[in-house]
Backbone as a printed PyTorch tensor [residue, N CA C, xyz], in Angstrom:
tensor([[[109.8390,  85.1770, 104.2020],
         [108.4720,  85.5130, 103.8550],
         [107.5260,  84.7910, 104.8200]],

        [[106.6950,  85.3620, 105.7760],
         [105.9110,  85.0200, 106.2480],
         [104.6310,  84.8940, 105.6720]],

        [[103.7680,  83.6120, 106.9080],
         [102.2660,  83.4240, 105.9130],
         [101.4910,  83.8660, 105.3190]],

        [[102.0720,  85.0350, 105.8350],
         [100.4890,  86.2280, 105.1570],
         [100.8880,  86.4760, 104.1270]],

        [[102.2170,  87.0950, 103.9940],
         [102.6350,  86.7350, 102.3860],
         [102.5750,  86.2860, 101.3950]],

        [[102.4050,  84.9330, 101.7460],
         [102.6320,  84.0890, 100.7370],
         [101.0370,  83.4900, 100.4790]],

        [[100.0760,  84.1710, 101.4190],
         [ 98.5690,  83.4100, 101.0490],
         [ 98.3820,  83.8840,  99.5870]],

        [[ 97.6060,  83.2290,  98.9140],
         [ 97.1960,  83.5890,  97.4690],
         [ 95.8370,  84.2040,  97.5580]],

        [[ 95.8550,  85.5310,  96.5480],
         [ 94.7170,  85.9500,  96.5440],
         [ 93.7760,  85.2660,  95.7340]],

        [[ 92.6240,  85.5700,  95.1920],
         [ 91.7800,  84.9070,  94.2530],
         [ 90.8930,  86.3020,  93.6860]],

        [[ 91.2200,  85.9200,  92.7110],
         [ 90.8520,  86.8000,  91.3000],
         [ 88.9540,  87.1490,  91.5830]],

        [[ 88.3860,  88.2960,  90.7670],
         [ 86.8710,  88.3420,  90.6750],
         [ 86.4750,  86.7900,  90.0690]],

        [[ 86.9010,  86.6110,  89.1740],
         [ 86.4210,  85.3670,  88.4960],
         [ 86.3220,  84.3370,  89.6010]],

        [[ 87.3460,  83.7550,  90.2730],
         [ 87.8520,  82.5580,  90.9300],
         [ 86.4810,  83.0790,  92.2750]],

        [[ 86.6440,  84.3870,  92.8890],
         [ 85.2820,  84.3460,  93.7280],
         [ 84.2820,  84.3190,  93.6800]],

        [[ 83.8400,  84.8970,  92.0660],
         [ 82.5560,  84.4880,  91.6970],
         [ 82.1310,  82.6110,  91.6230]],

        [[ 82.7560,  82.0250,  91.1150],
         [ 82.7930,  80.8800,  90.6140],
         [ 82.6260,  79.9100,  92.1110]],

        [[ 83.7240,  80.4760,  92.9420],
         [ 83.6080,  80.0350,  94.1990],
         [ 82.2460,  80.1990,  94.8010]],

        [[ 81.5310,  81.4750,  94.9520],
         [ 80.5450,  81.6220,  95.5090],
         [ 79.1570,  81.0310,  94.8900]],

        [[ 79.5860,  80.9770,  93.7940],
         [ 78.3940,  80.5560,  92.7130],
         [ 77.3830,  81.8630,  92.0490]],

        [[ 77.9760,  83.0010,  91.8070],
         [ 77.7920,  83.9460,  91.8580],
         [ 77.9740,  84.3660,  90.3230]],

        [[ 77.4660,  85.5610,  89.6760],
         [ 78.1300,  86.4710,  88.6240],
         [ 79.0670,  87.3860,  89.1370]],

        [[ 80.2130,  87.4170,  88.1840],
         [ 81.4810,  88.6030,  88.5800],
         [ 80.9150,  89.8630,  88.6340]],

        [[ 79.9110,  90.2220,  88.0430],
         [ 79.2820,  91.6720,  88.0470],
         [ 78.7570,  91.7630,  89.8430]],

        [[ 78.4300,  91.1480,  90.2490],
         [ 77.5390,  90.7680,  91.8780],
         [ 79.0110,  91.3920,  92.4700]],

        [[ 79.9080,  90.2220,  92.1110],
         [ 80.9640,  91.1200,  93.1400],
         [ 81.5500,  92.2150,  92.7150]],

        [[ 81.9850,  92.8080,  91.4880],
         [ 82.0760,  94.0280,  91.5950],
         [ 81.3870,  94.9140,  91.9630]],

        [[ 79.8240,  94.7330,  92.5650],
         [ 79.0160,  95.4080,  93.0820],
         [ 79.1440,  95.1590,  94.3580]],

        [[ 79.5360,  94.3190,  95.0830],
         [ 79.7310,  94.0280,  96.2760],
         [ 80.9630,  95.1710,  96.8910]],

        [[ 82.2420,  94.5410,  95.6390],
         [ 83.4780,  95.8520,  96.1510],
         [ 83.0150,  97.3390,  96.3650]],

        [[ 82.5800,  97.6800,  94.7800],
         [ 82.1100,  98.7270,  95.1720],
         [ 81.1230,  99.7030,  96.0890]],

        [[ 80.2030,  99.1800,  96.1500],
         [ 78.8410,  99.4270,  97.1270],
         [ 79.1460,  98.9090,  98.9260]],

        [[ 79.3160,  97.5490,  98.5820],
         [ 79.4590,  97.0790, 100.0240],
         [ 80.6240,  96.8380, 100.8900]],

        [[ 81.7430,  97.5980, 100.3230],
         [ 82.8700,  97.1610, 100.7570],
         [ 83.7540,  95.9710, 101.3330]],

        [[ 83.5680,  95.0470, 100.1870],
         [ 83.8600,  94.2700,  99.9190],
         [ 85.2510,  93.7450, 100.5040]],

        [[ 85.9610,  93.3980, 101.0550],
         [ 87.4470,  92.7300, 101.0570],
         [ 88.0790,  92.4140, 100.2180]],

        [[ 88.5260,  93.7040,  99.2220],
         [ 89.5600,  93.6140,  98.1490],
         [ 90.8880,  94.3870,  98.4770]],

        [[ 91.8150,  94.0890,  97.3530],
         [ 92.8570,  94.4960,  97.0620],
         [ 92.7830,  94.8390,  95.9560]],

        [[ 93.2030,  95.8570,  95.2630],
         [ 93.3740,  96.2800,  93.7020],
         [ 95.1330,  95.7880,  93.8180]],

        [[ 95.5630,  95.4290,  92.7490],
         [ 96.4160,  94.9500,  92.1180],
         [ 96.4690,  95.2640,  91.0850]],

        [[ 97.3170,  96.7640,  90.4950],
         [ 97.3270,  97.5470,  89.1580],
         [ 95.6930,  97.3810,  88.7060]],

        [[ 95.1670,  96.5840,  87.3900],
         [ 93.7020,  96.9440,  87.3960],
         [ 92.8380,  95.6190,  87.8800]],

        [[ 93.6430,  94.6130,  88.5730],
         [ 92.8070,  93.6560,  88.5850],
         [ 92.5050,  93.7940,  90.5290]],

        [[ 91.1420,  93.4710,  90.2720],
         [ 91.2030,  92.9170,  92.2570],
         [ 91.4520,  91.8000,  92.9650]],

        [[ 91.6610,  91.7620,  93.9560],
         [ 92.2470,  90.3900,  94.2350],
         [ 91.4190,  90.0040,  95.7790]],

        [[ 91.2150,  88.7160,  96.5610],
         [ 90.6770,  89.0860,  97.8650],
         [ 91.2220,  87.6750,  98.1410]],

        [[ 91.4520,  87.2370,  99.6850],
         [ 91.3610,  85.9860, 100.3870],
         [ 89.9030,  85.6400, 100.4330]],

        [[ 89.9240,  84.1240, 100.2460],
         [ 88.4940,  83.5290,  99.8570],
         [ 87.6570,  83.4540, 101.5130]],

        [[ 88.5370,  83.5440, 102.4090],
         [ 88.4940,  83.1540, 103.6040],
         [ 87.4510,  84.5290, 104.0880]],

        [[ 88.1210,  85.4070, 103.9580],
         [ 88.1930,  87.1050, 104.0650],
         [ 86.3240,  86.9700, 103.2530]],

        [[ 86.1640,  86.7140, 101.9760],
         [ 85.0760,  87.3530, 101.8440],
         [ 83.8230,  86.6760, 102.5680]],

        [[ 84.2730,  85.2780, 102.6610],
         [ 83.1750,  84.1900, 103.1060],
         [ 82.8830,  84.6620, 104.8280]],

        [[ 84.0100,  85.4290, 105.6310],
         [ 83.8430,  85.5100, 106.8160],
         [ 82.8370,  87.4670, 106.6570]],

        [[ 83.2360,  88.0740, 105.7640],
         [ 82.2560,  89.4100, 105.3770],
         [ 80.5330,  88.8500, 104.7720]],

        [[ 80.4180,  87.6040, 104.5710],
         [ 79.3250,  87.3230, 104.0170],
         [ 78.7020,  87.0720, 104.9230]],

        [[ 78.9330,  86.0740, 105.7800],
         [ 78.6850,  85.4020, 107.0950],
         [ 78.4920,  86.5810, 108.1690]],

        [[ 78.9260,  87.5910, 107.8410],
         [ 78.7580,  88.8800, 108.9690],
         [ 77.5090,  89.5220, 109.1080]],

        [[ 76.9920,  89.3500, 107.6560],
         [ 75.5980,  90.1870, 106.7330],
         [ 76.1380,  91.3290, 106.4090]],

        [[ 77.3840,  91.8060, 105.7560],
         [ 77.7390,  92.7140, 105.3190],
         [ 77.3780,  92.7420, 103.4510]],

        [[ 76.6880,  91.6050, 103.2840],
         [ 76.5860,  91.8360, 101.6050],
         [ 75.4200,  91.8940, 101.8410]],

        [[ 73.9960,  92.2910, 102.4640],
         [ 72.8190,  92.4160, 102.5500],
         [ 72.4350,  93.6380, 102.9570]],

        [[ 71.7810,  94.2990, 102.5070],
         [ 71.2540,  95.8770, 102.5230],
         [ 70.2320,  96.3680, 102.0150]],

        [[ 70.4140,  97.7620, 101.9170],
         [ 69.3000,  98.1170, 101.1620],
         [ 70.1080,  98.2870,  99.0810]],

        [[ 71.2570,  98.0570,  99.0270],
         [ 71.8010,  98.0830,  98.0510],
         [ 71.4570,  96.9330,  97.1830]],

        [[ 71.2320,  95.6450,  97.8300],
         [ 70.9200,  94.4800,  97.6890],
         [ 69.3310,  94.2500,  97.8230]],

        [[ 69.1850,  93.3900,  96.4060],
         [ 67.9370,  92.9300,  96.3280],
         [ 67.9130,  91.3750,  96.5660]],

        [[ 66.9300,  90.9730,  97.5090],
         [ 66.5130,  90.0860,  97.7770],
         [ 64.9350,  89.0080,  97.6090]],

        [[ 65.6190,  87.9100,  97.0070],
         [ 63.7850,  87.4390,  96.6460],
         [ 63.0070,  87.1560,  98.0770]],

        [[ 61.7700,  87.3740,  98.0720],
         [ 61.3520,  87.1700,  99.2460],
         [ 61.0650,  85.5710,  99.6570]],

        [[ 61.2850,  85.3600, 101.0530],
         [ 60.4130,  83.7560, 101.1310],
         [ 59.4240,  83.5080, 101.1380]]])
């Protein structure tokens, strides 16, 4: 089994929590913004690495996304 294998995914919960986020945000993220998931029968799954490097891209900012102003 190689590394990629064996990396662990992290659950909606575990990325919300990580990000400091609500789980609803990222299921809106998967869905709408194409998010870096895996479905896994009904649960999703993602590398923490994977979403933080899609965040950092500005791929979770749009017109889908509301933002407070500065």
């Amino acid at each position: 089994m190689d590394d990629a294998t064996r990396e662990r995914r992290a659950s909606v919960d575990e990325i919300a929590k990580y990000l400091g986020i609500k789980r609803h945000m990222v299921y809106g993220w998967i869905e709408r913004k194409n998010m870096p998931a895996h479905r896994l029968g009904s649960l999703w799954k993602s590398r923490k690495e994977d979403v933080v490097d899609w965040i950092r891209d500005g791929q979770a900012t749009g017109p889908n996304v509301s933002r407070k102003p500065r």
